[in-house]
N, C-alpha and C positions, 0 to 999 in steps of 0.2 A: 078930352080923350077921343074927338073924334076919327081921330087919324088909327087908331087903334085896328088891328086888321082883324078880320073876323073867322073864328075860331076854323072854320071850312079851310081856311088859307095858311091856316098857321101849322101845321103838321110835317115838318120837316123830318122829323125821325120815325123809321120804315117802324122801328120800336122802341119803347121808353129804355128797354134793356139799352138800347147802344147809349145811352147817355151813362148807364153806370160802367158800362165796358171802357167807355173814355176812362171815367174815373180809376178804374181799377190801373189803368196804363198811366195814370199820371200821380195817384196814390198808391204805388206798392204796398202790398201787407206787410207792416213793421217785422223786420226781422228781429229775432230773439236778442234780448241785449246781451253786446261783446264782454267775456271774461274781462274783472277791472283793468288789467295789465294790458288790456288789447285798447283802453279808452280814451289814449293818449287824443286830444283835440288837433286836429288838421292846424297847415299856417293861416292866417288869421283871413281870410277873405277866400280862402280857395271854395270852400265847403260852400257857402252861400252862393258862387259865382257857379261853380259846378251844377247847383242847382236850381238855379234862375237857367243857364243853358240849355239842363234839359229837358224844362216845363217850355221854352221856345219850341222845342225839338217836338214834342207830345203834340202842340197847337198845331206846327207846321204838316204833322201828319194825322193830324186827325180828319175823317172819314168830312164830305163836304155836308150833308145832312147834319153833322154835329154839329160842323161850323155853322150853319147857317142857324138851328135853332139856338145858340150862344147869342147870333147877333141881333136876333128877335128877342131873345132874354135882355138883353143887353141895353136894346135900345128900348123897349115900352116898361121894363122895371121902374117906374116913378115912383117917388115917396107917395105923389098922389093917388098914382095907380093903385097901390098898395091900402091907401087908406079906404080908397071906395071900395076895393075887395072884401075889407073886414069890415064895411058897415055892410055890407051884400050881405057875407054870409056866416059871420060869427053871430047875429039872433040864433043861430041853429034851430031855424024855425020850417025846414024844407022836409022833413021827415023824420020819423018814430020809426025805430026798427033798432031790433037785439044788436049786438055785435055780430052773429054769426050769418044772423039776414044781412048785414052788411055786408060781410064778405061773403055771399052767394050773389050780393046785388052789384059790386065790385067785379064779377065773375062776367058779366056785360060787359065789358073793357075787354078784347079780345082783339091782338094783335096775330091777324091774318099773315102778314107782307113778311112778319119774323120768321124763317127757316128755320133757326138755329132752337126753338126749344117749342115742344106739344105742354106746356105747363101752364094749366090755367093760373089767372090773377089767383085765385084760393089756396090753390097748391103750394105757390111762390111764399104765402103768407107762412102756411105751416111748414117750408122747407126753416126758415129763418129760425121760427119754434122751436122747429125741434133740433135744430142745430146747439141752439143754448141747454134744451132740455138733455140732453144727452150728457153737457158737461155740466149737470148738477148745478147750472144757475138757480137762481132763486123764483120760485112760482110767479113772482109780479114780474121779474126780468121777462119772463117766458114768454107771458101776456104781454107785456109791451113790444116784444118780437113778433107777434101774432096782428096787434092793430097797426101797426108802425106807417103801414102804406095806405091802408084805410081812406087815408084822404088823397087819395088819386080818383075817386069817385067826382071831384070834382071834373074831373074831363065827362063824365057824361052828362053834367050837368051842362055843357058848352064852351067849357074853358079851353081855349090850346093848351099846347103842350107848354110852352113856357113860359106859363101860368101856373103852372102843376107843379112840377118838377124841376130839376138843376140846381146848382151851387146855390145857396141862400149868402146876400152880402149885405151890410147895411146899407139903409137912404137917409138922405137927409144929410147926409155928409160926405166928404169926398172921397171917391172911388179908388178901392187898393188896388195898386199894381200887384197883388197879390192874388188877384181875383183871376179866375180862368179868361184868357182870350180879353186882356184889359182896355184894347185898341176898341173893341166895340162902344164902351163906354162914352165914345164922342161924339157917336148922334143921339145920346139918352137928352131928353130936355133939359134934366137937371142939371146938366153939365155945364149950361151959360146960366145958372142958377148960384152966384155970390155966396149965399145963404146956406147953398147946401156943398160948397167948395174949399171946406176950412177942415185941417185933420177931424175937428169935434164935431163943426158941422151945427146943431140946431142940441147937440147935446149935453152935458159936461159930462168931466173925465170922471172913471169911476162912478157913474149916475146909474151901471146893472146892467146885460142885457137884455132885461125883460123892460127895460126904457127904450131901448132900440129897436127901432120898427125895421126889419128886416123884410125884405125884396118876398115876393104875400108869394105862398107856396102849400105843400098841402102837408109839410112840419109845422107849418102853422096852426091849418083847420083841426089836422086831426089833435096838437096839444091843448086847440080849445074844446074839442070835445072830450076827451079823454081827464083836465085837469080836475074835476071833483075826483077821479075815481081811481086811479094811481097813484103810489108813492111820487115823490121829490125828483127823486134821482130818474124812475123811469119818465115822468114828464121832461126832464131837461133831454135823455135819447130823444125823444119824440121832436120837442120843437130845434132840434140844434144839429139832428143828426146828418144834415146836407149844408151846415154852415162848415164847409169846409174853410172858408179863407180864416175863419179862426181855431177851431181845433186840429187843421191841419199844420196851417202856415202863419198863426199868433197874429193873423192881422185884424185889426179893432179890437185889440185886447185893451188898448187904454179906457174902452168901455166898461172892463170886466170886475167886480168886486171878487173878495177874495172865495165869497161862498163859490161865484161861477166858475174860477180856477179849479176850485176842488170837485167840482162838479164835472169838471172837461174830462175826466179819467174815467164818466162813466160814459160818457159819451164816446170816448176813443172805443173802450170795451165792445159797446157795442155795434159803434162802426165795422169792427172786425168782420162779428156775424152778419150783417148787412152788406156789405161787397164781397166777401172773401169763401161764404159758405153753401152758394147756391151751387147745386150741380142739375144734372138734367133728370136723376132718377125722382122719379114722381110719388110724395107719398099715397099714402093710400086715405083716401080723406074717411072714407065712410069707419073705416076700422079708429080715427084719430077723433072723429067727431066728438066722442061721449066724453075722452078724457079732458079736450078743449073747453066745451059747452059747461062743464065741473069748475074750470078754473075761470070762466067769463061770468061765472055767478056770484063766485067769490067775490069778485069786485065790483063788475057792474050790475046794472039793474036791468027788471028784463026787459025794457024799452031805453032808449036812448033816443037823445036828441039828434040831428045831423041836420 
């Protein structure tokens, strides 16, 4: 991994926002399902074709800072990459701090160059919160609304950006055309890589995907630090909530057992509040603290690892 560029070099997006603003323009927020009488299915290829056209159309216009951090995604995501990430830094042995010290320490990540919103990383955390809190989600949901981003901390630790963040897709096997911007994929190493070029790849089918080492991101770090202390369900939001190529568009689903199907519906859930509910009014943190700091006791402890 010498060739690997270093972290100074690697910051193509002005802000991490513009990587979920792509997404919100190539994943619309699911519209309400149509009255049954409206659900008549399309002729048999149109839908698909319709829709392959205008994820072309989203790529050809997306902003060039986005394209370029895709193809930095793109080309240094290695299965190896990935694995020397989690020997780095799943010991979670880099710091001891509350949840809440995390997200004031999180609050260091400070995107100057973004016009478009005065909303610290903290703010962002509790907009998400209390988005769910409002419609009577359930107190663990809320809290995993609350740490979900958590592990963007690794950028101050010296990570680029496309190390951090973006689409999550599996390695070790061959690359879906399902995957944002798929043409990148042909200067990744593992791509003259035999081994990792087979639909299954290094896998078998139905082997889970918590067997699937997915492209190393910060739905990863934060599901490792989070998994003693959250429900089921909010763990799989946490680690799956940017695999878009599968809870969006069903690809590497031949990975999936049936627990993880039934599990995608909570993931989509919370997809929603995660793209769809951010606006620019700022809550009020100090007035939010005491009820948050109540609900981060509940389940975690008052140190954590990271």
């Amino acid at each position: 991994m010498s060739s690997e560029p270093t972290p100074a070099a690697s910051q193509p997006l002005a802000s991490m926002d513009e990587w979920e603003d792509f997404l919100k323009t190539r994943y619309p927020e699911p519209a309400p399902a149509p009255a049954a009488e409206s659900r008549r299915p399309p002729p048999v290829g149109v839908a698909a074709d319709k829709r392959a056209e205008e994820f072309r159309q989203y790529e050809a216009d997306a902003r060039p800072t986005v394209r370029e951090f895709y193809r930095l995604n793109h080309t240094h995501q290695t299965y190896d990459f990935g694995q020397a990430k989690r020997k780095e830094y799943l010991g979670l042995n880099r710091m001891r701090m509350s949840v809440w010290e995390a997200m004031e320490y999180l609050n260091q990540l400070i995107d100057d160059s973004d016009p478009d919103t005065d909303l610290s990383q903290l703010q962002h955390l509790l907009q998400t919160a209390e988005a769910m809190r409002r419609d009577g989600q359930p107190r663990w949901m809320i809290l995993t609304g609350l740490v979900h981003d958590l592990g963007k901390i690794l950028c101050l630790w010296g990570e680029p950006q496309w190390a951090v963040v973006g689409d999550t897709f599996a390695t070790g096997c061959a690359f879906s055309s399902k995957n944002v911007f798929p043409g990148f994929f042909a200067a990744n190493p593992d791509a003259g890589n035999p081994r990792f070029q087979t639909p299954n790849g290094i896998y078998e089918e139905g082997c889970g995907l918590d067997r699937v080492a997915l492209s190393w991101g910060h739905d990863e770090y934060i599901y490792q630090v989070c998994k003693n202390y959250l429900p089921e369900e909010g763990l799989y939001m946490l680690r799956y909530h940017s695999f878009y190529p599968w809870h969006r568009e069903g690809a590497y689903d031949q990975f999936a057992t049936a627990k993880d199907r039934a599990m995608k519906s909570w993931v989509l859930k919370f997809n929603t509040y995660d793209l769809y509910t951010k606006s620019h009014e700022a809550p009020d943190v100090a007035k939010l603290r005491p009820y948050y700091e109540e609900l981060i006791r509940e389940y975690f402890p008052a140190q954590v690892r990271w």
